[in-house]
PAZAPA-4460 file (N, C-alpha, C; in steps of 0.05 Angstrom, whole numbers, plus 32768, in hexadecimal, padded with zeros to 4 digits):
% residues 97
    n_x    n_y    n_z   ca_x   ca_y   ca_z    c_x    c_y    c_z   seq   type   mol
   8216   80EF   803C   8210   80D3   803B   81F2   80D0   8033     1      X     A
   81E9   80D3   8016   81CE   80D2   8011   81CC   80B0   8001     2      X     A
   81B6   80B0   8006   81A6   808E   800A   8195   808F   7FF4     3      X     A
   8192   8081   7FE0   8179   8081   7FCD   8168   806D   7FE3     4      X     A
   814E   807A   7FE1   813D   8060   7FE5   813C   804B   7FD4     5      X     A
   8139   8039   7FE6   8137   8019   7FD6   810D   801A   7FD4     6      X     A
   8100   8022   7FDC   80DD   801D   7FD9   80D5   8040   7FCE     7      X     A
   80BE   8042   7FC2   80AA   805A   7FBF   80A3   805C   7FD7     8      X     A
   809F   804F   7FE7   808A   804E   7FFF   809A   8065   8015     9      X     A
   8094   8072   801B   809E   8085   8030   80A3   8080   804D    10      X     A
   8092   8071   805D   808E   8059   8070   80A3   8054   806F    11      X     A
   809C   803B   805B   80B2   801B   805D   80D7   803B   805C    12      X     A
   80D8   8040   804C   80F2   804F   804F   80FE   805E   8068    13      X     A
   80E6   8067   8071   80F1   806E   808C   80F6   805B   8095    14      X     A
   80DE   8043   80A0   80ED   802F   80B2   8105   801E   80A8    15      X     A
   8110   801F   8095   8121   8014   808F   8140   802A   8098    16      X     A
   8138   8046   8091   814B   8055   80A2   814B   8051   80BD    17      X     A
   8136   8050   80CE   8135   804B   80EC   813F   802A   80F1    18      X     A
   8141   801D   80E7   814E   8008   80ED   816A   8006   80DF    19      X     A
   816B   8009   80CF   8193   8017   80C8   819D   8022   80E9    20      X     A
   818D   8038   80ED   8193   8049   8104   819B   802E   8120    21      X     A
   8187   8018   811E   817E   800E   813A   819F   7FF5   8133    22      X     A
   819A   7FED   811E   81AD   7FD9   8119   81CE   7FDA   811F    23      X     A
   81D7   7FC5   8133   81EA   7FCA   8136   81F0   7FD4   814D    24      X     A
   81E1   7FE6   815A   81E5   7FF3   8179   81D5   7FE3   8189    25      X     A
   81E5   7FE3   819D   81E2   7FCE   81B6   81D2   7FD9   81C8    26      X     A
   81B0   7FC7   81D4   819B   7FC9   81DC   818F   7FCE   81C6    27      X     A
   8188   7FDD   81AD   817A   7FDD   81A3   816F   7FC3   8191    28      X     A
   8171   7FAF   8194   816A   7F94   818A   814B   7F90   8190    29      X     A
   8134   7F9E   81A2   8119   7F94   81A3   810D   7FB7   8190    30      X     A
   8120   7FC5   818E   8112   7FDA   8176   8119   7FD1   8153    31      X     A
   8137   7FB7   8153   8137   7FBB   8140   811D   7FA3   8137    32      X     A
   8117   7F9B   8148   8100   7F80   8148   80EA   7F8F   8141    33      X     A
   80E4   7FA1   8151   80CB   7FB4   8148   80C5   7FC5   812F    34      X     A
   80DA   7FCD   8124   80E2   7FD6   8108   80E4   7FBB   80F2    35      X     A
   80E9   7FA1   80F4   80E5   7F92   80E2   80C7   7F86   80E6    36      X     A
   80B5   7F86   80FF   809D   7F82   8107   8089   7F97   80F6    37      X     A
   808C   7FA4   80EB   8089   7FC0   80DE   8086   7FBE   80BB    38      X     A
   80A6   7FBB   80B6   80A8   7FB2   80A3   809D   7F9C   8090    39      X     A
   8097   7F81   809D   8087   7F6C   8097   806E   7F73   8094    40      X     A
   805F   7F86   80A6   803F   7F8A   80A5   8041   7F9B   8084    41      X     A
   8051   7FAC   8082   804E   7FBC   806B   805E   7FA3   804E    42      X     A
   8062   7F91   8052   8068   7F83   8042   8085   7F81   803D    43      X     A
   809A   7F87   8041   80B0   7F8A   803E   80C9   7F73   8059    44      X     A
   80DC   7F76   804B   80E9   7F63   805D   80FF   7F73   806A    45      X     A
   810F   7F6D   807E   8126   7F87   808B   813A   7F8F   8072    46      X     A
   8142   7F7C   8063   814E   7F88   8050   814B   7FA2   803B    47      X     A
   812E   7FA1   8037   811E   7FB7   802D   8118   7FA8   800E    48      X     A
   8110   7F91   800E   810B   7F86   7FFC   80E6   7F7D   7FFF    49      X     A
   80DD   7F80   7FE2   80C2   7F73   7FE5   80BC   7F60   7FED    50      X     A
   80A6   7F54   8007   809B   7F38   800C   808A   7F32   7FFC    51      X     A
   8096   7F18   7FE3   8075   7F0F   7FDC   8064   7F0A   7FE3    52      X     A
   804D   7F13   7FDD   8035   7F0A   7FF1   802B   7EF2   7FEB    53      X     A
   8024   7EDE   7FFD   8020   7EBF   7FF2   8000   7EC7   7FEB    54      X     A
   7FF4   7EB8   7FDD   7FD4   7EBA   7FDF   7FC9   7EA4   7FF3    55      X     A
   7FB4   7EA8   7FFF   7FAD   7E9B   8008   7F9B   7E78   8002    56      X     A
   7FA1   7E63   8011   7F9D   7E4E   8009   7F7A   7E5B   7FFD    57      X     A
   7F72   7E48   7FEC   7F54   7E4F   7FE9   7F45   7E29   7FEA    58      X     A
   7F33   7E1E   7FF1   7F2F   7E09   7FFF   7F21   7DFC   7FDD    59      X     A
   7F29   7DE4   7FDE   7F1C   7DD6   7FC3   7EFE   7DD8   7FBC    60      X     A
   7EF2   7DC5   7FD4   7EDB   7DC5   7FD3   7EC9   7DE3   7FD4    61      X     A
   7EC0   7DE3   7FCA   7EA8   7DFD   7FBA   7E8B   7DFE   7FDA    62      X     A
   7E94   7E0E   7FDA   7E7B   7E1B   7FF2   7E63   7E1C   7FE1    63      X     A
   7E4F   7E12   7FED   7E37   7E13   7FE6   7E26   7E37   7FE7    64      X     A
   7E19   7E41   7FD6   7E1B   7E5B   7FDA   7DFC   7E62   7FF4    65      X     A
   7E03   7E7B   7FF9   7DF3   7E7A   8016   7DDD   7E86   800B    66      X     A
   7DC8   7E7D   8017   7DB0   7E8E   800B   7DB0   7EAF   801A    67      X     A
   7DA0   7EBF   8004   7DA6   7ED6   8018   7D8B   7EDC   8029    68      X     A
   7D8B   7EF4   8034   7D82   7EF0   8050   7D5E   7F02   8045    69      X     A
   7D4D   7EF6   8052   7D3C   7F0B   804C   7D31   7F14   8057    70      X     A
   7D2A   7F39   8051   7D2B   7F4D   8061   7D12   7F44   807A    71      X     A
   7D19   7F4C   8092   7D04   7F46   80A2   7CF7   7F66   80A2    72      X     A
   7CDC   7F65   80AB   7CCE   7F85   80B3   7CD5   7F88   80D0    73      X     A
   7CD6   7FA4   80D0   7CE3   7FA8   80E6   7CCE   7FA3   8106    74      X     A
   7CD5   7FA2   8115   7CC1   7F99   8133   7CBC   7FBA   8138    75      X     A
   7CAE   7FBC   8140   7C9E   7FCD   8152   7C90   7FC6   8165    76      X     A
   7C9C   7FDC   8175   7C93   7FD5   8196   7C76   7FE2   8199    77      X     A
   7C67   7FF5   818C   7C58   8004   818F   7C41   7FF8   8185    78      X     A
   7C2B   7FFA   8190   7C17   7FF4   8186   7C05   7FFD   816F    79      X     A
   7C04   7FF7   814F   7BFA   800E   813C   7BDC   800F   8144    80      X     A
   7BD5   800A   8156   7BB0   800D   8159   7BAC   8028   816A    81      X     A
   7BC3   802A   817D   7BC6   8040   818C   7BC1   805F   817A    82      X     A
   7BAE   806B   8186   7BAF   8082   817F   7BAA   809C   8188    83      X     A
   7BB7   8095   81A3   7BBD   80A6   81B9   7BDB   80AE   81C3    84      X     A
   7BE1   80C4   81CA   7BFD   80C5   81D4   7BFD   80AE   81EE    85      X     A
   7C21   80AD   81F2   7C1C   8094   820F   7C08   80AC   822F    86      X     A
   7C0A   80A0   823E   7C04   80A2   8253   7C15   80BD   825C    87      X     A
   7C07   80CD   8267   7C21   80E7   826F   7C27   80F9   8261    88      X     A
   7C23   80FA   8243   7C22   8105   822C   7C12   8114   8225    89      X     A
   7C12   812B   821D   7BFB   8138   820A   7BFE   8139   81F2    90      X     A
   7BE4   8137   81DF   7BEA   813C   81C5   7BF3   8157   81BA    91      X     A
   7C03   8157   81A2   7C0B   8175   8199   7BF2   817F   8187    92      X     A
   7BF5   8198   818B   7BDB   819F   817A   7BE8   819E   8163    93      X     A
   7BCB   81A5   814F   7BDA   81AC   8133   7BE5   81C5   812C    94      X     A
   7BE2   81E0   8139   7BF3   81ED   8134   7C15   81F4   8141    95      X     A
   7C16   81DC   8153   7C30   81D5   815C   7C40   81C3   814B    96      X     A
   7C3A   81BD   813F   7C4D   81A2   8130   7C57   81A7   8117    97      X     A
***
């Protein structure tokens, strides 16, 4: 009893075997829910047919465009006048570094 797939998609074909499997046997009605829950995310309907994808509404009125952002310098916590290690610290020599 061999099956052509109905999709390329390897996925969508299995779950469409796993719900063949679920369909029809009694209790299994919230797996076959979960197998068409499945199916829909990957685009497809239980039948094993393509869902067209609607496009999404896009709004009439025209957005004003955003200005973009400009770069801030970064903060520093440190003082650049400092020219001592902190407190507790020793300096490295120069043949350490």
């Amino acid at each position: 009893m061999t099956q052509t797939p109905q999709t390329d998609d390897s996925m969508v074909a299995a779950l469409l075997r796993e719900r063949a499997g679920y369909a029809g046997r009694k209790g299994k009605e919230d797996r076959v829910e979960a197998v068409d829950e499945q199916l829909r995310l990957r685009g497809y309907s239980p039948d094993g047919t393509r869902i067209e994808e609607q496009e999404p509404e896009t709004p009439e009125t025209p957005q004003k465009p955003t200005e973009p952002e400009t770069p801030q310098e970064p903060q520093t916590h440190a003082d650049p006048a400092r020219t001592a290690p902190p407190k507790g610290r020793r300096a490295r020599r120069p043949e350490q570094a």
